[in-house]
ChimeraX commands (.cxc) that place a marker at each C-alpha (Angstrom):
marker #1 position 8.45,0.12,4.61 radius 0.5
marker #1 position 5.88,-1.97,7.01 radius 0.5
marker #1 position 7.66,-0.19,10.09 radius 0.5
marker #1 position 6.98,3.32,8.69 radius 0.5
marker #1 position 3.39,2.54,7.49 radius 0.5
marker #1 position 2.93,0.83,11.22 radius 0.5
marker #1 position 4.39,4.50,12.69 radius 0.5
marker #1 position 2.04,6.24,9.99 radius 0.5
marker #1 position -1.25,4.22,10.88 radius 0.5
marker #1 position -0.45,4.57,14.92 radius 0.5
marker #1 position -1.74,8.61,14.18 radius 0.5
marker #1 position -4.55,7.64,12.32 radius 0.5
marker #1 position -6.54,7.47,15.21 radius 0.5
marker #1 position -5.49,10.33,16.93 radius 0.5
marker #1 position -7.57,13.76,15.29 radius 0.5
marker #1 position -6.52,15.24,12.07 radius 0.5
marker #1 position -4.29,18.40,13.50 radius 0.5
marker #1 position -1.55,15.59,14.53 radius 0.5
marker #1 position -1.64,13.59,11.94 radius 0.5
marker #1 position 2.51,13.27,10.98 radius 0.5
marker #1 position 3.98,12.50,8.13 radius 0.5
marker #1 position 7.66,14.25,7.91 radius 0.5
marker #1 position 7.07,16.89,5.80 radius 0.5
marker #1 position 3.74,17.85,7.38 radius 0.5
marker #1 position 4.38,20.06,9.62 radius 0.5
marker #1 position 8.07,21.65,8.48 radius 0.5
marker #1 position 9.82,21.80,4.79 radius 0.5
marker #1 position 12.03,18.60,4.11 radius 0.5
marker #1 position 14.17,17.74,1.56 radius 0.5
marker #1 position 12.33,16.60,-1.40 radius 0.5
marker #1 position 11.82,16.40,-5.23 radius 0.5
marker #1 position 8.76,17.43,-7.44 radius 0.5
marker #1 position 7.65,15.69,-10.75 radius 0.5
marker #1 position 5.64,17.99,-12.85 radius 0.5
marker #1 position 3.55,17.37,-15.72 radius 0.5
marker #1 position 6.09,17.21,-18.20 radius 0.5
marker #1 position 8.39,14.65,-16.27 radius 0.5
marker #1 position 10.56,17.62,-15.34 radius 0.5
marker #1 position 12.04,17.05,-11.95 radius 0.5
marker #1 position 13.05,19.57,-9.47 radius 0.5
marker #1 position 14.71,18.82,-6.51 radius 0.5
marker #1 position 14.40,21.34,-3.47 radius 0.5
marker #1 position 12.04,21.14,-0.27 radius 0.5
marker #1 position 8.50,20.61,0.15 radius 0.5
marker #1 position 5.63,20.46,2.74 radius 0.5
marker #1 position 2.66,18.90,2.35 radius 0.5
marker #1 position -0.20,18.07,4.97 radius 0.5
marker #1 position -1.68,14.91,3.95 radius 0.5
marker #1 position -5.66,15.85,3.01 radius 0.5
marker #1 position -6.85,15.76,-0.67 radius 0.5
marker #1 position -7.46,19.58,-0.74 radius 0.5
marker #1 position -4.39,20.71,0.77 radius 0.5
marker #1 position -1.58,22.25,-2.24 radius 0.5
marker #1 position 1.96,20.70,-1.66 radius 0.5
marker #1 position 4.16,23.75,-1.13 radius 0.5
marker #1 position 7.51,23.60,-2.63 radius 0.5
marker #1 position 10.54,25.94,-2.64 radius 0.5
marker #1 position 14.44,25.89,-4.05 radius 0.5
marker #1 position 16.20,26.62,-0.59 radius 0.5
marker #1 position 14.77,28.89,2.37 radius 0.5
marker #1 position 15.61,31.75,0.61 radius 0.5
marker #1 position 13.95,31.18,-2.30 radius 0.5
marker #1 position 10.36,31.94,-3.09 radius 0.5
marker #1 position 7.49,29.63,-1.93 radius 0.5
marker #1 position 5.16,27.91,-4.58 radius 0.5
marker #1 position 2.03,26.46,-4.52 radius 0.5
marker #1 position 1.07,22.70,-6.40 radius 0.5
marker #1 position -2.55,21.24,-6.53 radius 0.5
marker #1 position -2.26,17.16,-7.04 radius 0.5
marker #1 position -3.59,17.92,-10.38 radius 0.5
marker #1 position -0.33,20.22,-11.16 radius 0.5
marker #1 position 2.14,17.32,-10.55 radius 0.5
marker #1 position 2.87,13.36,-11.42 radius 0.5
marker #1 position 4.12,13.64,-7.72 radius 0.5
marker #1 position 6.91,13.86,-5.09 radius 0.5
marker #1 position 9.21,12.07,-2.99 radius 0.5
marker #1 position 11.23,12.33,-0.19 radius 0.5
marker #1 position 13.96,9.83,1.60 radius 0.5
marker #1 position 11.97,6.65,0.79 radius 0.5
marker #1 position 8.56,7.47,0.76 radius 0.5
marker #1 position 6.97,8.38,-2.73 radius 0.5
marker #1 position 3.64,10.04,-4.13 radius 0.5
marker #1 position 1.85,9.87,-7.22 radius 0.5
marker #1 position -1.22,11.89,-8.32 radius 0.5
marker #1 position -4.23,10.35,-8.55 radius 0.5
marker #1 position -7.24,11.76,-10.40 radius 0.5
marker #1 position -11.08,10.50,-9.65 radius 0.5
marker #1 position -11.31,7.98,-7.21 radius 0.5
marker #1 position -13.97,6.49,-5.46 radius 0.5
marker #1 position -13.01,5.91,-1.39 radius 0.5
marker #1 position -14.55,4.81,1.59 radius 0.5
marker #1 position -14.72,8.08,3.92 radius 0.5
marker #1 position -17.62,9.77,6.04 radius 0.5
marker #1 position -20.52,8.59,4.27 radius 0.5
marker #1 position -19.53,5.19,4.29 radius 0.5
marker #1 position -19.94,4.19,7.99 radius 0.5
marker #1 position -23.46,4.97,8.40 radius 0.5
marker #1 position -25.15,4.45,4.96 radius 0.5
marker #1 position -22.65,2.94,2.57 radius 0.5
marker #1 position -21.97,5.66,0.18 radius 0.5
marker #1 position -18.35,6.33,-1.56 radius 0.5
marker #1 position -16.67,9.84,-1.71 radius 0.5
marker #1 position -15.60,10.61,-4.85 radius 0.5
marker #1 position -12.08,12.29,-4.92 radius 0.5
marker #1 position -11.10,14.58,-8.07 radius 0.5
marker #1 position -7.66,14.59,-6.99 radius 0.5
marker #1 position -5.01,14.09,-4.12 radius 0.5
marker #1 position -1.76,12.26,-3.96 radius 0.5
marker #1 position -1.56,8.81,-2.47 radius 0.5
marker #1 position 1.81,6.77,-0.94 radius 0.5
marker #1 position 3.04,4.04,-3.62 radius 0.5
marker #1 position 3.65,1.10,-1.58 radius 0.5
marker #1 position 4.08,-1.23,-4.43 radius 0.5
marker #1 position 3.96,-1.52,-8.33 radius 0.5
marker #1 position 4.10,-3.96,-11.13 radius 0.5
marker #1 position 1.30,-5.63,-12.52 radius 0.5
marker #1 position -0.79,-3.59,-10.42 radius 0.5
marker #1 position 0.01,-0.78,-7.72 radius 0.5
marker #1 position -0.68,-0.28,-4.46 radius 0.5
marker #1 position -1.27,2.71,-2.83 radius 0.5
marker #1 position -2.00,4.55,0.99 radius 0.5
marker #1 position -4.14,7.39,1.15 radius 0.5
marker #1 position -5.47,9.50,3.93 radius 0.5
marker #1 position -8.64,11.22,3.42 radius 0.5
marker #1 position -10.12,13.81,5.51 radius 0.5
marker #1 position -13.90,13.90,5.59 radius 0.5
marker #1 position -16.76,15.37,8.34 radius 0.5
marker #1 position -17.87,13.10,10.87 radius 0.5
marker #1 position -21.60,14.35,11.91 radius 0.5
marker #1 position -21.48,12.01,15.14 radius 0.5
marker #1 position -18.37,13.43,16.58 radius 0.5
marker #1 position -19.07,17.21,15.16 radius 0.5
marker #1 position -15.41,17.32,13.78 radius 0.5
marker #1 position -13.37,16.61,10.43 radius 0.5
marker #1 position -11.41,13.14,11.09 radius 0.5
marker #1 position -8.89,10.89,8.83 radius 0.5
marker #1 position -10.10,8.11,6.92 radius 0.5
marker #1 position -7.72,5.57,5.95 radius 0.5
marker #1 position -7.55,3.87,2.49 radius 0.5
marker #1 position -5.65,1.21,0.33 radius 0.5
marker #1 position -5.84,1.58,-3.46 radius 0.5
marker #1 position -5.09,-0.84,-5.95 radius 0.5
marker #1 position -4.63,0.26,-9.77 radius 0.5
marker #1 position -4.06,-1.68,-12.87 radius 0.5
marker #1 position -3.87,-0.93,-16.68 radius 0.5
marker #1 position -6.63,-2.14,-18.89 radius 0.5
marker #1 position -7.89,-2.21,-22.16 radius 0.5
marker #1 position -10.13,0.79,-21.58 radius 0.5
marker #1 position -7.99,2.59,-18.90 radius 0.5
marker #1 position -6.73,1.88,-15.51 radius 0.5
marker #1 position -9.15,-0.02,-12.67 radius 0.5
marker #1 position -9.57,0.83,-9.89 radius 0.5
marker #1 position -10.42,-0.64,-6.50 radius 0.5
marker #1 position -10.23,1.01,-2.57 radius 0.5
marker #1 position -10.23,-0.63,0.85 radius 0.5
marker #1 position -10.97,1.35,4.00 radius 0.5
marker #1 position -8.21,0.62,6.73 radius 0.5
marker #1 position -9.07,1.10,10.27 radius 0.5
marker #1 position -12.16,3.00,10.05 radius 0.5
marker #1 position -14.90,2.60,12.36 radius 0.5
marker #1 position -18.07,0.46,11.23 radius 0.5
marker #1 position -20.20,-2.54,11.46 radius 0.5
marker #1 position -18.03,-5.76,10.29 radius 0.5
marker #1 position -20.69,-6.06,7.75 radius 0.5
marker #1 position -19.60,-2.85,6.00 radius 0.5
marker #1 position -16.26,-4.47,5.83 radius 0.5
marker #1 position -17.43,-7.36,4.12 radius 0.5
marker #1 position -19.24,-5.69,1.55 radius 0.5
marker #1 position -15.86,-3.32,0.71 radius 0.5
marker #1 position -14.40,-6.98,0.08 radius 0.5
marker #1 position -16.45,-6.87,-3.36 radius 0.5
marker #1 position -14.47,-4.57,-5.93 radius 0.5
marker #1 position -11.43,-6.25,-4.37 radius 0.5
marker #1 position -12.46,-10.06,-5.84 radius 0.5
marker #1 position -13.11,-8.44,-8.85 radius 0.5
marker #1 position -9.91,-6.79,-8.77 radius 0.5
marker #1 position -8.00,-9.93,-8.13 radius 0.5
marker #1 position -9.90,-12.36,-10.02 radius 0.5
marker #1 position -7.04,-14.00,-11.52 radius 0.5
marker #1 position -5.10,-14.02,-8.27 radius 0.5
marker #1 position -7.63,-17.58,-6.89 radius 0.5
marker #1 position -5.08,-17.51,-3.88 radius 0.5
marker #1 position -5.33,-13.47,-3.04 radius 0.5
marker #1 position -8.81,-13.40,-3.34 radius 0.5
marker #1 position -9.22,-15.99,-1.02 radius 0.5
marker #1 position -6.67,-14.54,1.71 radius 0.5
marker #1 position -9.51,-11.48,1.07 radius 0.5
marker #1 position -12.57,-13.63,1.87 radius 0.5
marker #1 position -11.46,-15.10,4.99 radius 0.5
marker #1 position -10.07,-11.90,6.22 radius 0.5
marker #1 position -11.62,-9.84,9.24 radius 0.5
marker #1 position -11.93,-6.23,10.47 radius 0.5
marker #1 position -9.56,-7.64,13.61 radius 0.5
marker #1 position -6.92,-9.04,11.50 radius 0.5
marker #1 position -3.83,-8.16,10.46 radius 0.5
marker #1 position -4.19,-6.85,6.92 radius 0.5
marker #1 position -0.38,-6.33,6.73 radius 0.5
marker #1 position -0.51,-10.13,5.75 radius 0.5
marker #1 position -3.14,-9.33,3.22 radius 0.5
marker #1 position -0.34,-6.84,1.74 radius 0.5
marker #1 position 2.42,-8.91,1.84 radius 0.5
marker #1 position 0.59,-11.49,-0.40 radius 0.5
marker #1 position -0.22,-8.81,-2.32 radius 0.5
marker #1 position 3.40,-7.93,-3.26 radius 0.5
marker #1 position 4.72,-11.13,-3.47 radius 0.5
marker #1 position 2.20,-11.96,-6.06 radius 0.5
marker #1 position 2.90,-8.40,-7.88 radius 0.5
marker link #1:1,2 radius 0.2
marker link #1:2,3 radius 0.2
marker link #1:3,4 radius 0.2
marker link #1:4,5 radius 0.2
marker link #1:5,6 radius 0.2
marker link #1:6,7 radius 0.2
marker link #1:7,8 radius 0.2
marker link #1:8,9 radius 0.2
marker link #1:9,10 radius 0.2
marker link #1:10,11 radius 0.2
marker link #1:11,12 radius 0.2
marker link #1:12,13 radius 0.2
marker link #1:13,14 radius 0.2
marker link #1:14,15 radius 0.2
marker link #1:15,16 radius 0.2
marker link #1:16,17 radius 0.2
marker link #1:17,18 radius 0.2
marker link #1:18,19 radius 0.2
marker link #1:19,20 radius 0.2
marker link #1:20,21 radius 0.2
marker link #1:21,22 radius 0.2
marker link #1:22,23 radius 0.2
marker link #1:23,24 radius 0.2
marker link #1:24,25 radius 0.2
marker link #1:25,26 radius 0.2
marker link #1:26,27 radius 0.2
marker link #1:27,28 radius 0.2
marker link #1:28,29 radius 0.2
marker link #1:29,30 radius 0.2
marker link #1:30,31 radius 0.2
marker link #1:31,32 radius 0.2
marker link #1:32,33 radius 0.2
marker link #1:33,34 radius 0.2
marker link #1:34,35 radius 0.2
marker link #1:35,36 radius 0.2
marker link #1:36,37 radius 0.2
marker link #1:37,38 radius 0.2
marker link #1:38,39 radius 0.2
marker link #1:39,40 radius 0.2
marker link #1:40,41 radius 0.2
marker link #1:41,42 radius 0.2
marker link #1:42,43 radius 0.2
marker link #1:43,44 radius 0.2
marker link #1:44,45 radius 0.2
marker link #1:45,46 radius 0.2
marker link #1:46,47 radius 0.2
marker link #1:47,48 radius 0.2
marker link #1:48,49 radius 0.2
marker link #1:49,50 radius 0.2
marker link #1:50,51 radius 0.2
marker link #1:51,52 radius 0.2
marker link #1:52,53 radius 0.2
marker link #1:53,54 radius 0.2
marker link #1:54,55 radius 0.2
marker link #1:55,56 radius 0.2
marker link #1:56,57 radius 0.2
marker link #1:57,58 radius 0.2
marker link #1:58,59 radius 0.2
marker link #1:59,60 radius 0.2
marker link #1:60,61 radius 0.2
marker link #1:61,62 radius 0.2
marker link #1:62,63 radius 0.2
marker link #1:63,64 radius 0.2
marker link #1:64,65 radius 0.2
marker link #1:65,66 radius 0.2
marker link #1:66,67 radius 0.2
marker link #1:67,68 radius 0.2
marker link #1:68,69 radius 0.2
marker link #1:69,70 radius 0.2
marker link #1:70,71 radius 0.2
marker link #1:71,72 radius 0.2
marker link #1:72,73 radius 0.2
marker link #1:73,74 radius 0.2
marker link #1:74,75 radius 0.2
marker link #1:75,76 radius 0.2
marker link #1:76,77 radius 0.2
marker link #1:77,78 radius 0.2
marker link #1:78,79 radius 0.2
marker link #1:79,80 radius 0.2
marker link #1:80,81 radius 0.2
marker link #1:81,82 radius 0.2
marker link #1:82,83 radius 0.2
marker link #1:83,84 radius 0.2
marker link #1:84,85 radius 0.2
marker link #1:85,86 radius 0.2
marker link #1:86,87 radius 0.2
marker link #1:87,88 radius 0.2
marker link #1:88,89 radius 0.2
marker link #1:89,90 radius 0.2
marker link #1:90,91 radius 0.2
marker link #1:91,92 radius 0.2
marker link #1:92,93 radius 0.2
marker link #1:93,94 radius 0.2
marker link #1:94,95 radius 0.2
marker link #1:95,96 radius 0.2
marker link #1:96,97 radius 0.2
marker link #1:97,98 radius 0.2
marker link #1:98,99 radius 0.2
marker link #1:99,100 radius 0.2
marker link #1:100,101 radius 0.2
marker link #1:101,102 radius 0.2
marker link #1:102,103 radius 0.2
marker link #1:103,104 radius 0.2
marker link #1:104,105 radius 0.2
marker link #1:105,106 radius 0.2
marker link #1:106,107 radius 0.2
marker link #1:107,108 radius 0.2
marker link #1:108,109 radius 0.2
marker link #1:109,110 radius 0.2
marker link #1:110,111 radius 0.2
marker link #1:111,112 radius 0.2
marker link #1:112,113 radius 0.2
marker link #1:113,114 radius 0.2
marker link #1:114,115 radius 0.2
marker link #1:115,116 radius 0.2
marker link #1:116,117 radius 0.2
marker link #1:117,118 radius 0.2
marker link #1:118,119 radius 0.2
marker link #1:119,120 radius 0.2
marker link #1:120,121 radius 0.2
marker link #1:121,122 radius 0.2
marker link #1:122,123 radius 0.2
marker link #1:123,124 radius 0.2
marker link #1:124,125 radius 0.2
marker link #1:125,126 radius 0.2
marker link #1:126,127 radius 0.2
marker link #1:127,128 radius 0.2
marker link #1:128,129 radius 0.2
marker link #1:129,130 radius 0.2
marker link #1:130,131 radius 0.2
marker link #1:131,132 radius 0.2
marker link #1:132,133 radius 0.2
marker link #1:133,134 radius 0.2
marker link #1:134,135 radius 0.2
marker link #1:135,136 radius 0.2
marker link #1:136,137 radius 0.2
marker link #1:137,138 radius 0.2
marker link #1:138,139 radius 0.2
marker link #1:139,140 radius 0.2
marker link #1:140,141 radius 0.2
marker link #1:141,142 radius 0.2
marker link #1:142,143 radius 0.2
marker link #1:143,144 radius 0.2
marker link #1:144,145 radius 0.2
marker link #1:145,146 radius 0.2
marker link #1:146,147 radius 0.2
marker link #1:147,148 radius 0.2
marker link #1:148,149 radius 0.2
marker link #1:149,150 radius 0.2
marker link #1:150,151 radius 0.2
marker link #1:151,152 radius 0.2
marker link #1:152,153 radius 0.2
marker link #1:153,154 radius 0.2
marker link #1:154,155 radius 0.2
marker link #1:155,156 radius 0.2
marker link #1:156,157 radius 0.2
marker link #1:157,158 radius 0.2
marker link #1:158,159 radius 0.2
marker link #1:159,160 radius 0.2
marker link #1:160,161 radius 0.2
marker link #1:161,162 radius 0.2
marker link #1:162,163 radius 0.2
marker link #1:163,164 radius 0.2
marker link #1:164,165 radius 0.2
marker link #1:165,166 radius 0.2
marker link #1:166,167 radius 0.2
marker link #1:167,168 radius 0.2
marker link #1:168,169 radius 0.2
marker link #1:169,170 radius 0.2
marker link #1:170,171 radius 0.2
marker link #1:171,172 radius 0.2
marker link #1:172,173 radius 0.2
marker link #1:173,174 radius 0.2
marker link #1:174,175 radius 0.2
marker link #1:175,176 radius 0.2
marker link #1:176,177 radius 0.2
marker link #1:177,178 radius 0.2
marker link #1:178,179 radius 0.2
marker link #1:179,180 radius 0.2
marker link #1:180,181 radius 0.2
marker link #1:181,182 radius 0.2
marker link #1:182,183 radius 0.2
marker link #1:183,184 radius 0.2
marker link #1:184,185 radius 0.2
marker link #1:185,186 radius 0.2
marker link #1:186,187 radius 0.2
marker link #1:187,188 radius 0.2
marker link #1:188,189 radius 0.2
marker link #1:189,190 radius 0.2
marker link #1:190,191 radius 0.2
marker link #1:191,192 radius 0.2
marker link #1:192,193 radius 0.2
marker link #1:193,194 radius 0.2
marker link #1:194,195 radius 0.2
marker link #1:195,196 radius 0.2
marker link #1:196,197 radius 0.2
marker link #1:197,198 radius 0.2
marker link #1:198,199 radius 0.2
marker link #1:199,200 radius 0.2
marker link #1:200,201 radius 0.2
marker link #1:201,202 radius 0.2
marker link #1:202,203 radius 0.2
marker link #1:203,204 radius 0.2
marker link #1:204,205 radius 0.2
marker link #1:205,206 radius 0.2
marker link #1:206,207 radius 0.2
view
C-alpha cells in the first residue's frame, strides 16, 4: 500500500490532465457498491476530481452508466478501495494564501485504513489564481463515529504554503487524536519536510 500511495503522490505535482490512477484514463476491472449494499461487479473509470461521475459498464458491449459519489457507498478495484464521502471540509485553493477551507458536498476518497477511526486519501482539484490553471490538492482524512455523528478532521499533503499554514492544519488533528498522547505528539513535532508516511504508520498501528 505505501509503494502505490508513493507512485500516486509522485503525479501530484505534475498538472491535473496526468494525474494517474489506473482506471483514470481507460475502463478496468472493478466493482460498484450502491446505496442499497447491492454490488455489481463489471468495469469502471473514474478520473479522480470531486465533480467528475464514475462511469461504470457490464462488459464493452454493454451500455455505459453514469454514478455521482452521492449515488454509491463506493468502488474498488485490485487493492485499492473508495468510499463516498459527503460534506467535508479540505484544505484546497483558498487555503494557501488566506487560510480558508473548501467545503466538499461529495467525492470519493481512497480508504487507507479503518478501525477505530479511518483513514482516507483524497485528491481535490481546485483553481489556482497565481498559476491561472486548475491544479491537485492533496488531502488525508481521518473519520470516527461519535455520539452525535462521525468527526471529522483533514490534513493537506504536499501542497504549497508557508510552514506556518502547516502548523495551524495541525489543530483539528490534536483534537482528533486526543486520546492517542503518543500520536498527537508524533503530530506536534512533525514538519512540512518530513516524512509523514511515519506519521501514518503510527497512525495504523495505533488503529
Amino acid at each position: 500500500m505505501k509503494f502505490l500511495l508513493g507512485i500516486l503522490f509522485l503525479y501530484l505535482s505534475i498538472p491535473l490532465s496526468a494525474q494517474e490512477y489506473p482506471f483514470a484514463k481507460d475502463f478496468v476491472n472493478g466493482t460498484i457498491t450502491l446505496k442499497d449494499s447491492t454490488q455489481k461487479n463489471g468495469q469502471l473509470k473514474w478520473f479522480p476530481q470531486q465533480n467528475e461521475k464514475l462511469k461504470f459498464r457490464e462488459n464493452e458491449k454493454s451500455d455505459t452508466k453514469k454514478y455521482a459519489p452521492e449515488d454509491l457507498l463506493g468502488f474498488n478495484t485490485d487493492s485499492l478501495k473508495f468510499v463516498s464521502l459527503s460534506n467535508l471540509e479540505v484544505y484546497a485553493e483558498e487555503y494557501p494564501l488566506i487560510g480558508k477551507m473548501t467545503k466538499v458536498k461529495h467525492t470519493f476518497g481512497q480508504l487507507i485504513d479503518s478501525g477505530t477511526f479511518n483513514i482516507y486519501f483524497l485528491v481535490i482539484s481546485g483553481y489556482n489564481a497565481m498559476s491561472g490553471a486548475i491544479q491537485t490538492y492533496a488531502n488525508f482524512l481521518f473519520e470516527k463515529k461519535t455520539d452525535s455523528g462521525y468527526q471529522y478532521a483533514a490534513y493537506p499533503f504536499r501542497i504549497r504554503m508557508k510552514d506556518r499554514k502547516y502548523e495551524n492544519a495541525k489543530d483539528d488533528l490534536y483534537v482528533f487524536f486526543k486520546n492517542y498522547p503518543d500520536l498527537v505528539e508524533k503530530i506536534r513535532v512533525y514538519k512540512q519536510q518530513d516524512d509523514f508516511f511515519a506519521i501514518i504508520d503510527a497512525m495504523k498501528a495505533a488503529n
